[in-house]
C-alpha positions in Angstrom: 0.0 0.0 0.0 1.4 3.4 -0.7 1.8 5.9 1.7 -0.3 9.1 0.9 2.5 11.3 1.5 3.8 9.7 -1.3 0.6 10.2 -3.4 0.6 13.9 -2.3 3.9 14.4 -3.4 3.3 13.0 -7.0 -0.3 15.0 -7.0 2.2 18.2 -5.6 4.8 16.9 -8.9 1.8 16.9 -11.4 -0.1 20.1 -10.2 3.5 21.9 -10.8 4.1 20.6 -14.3 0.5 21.9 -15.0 1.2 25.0 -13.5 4.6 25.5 -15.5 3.3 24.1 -18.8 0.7 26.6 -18.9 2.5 29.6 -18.0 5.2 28.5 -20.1 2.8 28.2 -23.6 1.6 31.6 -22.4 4.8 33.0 -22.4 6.8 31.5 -25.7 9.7 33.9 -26.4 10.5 34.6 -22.3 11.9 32.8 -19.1 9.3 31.4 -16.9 10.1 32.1 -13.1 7.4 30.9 -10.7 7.0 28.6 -7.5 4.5 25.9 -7.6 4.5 25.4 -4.0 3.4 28.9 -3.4 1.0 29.1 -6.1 -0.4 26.0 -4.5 -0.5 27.0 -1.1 -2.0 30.2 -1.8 -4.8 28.2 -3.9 -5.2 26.0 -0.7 -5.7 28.6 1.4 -8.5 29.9 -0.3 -10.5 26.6 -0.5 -11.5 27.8 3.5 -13.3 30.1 2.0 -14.9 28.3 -1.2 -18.4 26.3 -1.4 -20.0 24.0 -4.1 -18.8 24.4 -7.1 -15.8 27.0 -6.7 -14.1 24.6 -4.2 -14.7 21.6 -6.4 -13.2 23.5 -9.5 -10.4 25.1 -7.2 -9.7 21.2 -5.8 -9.5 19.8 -9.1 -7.0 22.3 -10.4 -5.2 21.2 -7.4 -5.4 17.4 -8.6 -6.9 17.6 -4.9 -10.6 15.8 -6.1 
C-alpha cells in the first residue's frame, strides 16, 4: 500500500508541471520564473473560503478531487 505522502507528493509533482506548462505556452519567447508550492499554497488557502462548485473546481485544479 502506498503511503499518501507519497501520493501527495506525486499530485504536488503533477499540479506543478500543470502549473509551468501553462505559464510556459503563455509566455513562448521569455523565461518562466514561478513557485509551484506557493502558487499552491495560496490556492489551498483559499478553498477555506470556497463552497459547491468554486471549491470543487479550485480542488480539481489542485489534482486535490
Amino acid at each position: 500500500m502506498a503511503s499518501s505522502s507519497s501520493s501527495t507528493a506525486t499530485d504536488f509533482e503533477h499540479f506543478g508541471q500543470k502549473v509551468y506548462s501553462t505559464v510556459s505556452q503563455n509566455n513562448k519567447d521569455q523565461n518562466v520564473f514561478l513557485s509551484p508550492a506557493s502558487i499552491a499554497l495560496a490556492m489551498s488557502m483559499c478553498t477555506v473560503g470556497a463552497r459547491k462548485e468554486t471549491l470543487d473546481q479550485m480542488l480539481h485544479a489542485l489534482d486535490a478531487s
